[in-house]
C-alpha positions in Angstrom: -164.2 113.9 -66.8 -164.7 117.5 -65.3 -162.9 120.6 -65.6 -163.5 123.4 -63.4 -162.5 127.1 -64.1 -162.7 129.9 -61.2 -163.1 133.4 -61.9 -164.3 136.6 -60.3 -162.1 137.0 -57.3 -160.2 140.6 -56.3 -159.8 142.6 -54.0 -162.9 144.5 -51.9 -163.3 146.6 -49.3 -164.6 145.4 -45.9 -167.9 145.2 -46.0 -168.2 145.0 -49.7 -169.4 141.8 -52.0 -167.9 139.7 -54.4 -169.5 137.2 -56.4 -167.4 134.2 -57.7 -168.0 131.8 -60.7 -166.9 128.2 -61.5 -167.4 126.9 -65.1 -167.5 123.3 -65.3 -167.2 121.1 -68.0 -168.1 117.7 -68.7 -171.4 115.7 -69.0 -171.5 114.6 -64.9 -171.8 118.1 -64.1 -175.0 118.6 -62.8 -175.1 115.4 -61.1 -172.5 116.0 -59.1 -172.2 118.0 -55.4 -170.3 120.6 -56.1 -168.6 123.4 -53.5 -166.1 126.2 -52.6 -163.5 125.8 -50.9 -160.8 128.2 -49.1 -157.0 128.3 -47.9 -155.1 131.2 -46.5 -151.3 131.7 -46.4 -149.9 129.1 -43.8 -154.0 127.5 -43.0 -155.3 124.7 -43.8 -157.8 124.4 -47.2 -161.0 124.6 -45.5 -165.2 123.8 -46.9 -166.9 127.4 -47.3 -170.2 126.1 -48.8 -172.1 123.1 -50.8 -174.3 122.6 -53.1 -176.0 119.2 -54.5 -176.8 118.7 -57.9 -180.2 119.6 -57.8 -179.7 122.8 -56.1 -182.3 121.9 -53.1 -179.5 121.1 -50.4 -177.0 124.0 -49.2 -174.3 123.5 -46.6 -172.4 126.8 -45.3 -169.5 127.0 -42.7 -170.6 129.1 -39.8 -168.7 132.0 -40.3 -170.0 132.6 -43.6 -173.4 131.8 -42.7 -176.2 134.8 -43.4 -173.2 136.0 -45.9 -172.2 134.0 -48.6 -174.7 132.4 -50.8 -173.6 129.2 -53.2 -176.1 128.7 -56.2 -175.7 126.8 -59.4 -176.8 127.1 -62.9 -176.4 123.4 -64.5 -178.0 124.5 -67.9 -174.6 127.3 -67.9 -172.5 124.7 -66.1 -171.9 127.0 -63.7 -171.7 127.3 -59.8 -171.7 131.0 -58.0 -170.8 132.2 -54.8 -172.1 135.1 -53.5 -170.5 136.8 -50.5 -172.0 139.6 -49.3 -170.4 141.9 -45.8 -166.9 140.4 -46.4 -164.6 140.9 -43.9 -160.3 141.0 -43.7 -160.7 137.0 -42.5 -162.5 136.0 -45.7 -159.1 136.6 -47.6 -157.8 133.3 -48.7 -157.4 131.5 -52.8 -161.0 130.2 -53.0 -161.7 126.8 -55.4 -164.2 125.3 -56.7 -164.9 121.1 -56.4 -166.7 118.6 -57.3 -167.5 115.4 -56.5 -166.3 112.4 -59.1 -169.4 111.2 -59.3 -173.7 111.4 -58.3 -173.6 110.4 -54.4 -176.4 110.8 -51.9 -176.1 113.8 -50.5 -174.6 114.8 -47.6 -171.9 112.1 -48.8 -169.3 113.7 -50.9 -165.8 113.0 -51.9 -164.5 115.7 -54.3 -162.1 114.6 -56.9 -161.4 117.5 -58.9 -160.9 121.1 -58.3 -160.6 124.1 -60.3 -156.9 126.4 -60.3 -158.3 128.8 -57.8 -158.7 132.7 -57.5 -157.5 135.1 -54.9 -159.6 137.4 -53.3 -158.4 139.8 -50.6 -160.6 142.1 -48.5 -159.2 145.6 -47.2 -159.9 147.1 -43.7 
C-alpha cells in the first residue's frame, strides 16, 4: 500500500548539514507515523527520529537531539530530515518507515521501509 523512496544523502564535512527526503506513495500516507531510521557497518538498525501523521508529535534519539529535525509534507507526500552539526558518528545508511496503518501515537509498528541512502560525515 506504501512505497517509500530516500534521497538526499552524501557525504559532508563535520560540522556541516544534510537534509534528507522520503517520497511516499499511497493513499495511507499521511495517516500514518512515519520515521528515520539508521544502521552502521556491523550496528544494529537504530530509531533516529518520528513523526505522527499530523505533524504535532516529534520523537528524537538523544544524540541527535537539538540537531536533526524530522518534518513532513503530506500534501507532497513527503517526510524530511534535517541534520544540522553532523558529526563522524552520524555515518550510517539512513531509511525511511512507516507504520502499516493510523495508530495512536506513540504506538507504532512500521511495516514498510524505503531502500535507504548513505551518508558519510568527514572529520
Amino acid at each position: 500500500q506504501v512505497q517509500l523512496v530516500e534521497s538526499g544523502g552524501g557525504l559532508v564535512q563535520a560540522g556541516g548539514s544534510l537534509r534528507l527526503s522520503c517520497a511516499a506513495s499511497g493513499r495511507t500516507f499521511s495517516s500514518t507515523t512515519m520515521a528515520w531510521f539508521r544502521q552502521a557497518p556491523g550496528k544494529e538498525r537504530g530509531l533516529v527520529a518520528a513523526i505522527s501523521y499530523s505533524g504535532v508529535n516529534t520523537y528524537y534519539v538523544d544524540s541527535v537531539k537539538g540537531r536533526f529535525t524530522i518534518s513532513r509534507d503530506n500534501a507532497k507526500n513527503t517526510v524530511y530530515l534535517e541534520m544540522n552539526k553532523m558529526k563522524p558518528e552520524d555515518t550510517a545508511v539512513y531509511y525511511c518507515a512507516a507504520d502499516t496503518r493510523m495508530r495512536n501515537w506513540p504506538t507504532v509498528r512500521y511495516g514498510y521501509w524505503g531502500q535507504g541512502t548513505q551518508v558519510t560525515v568527514s572529520s
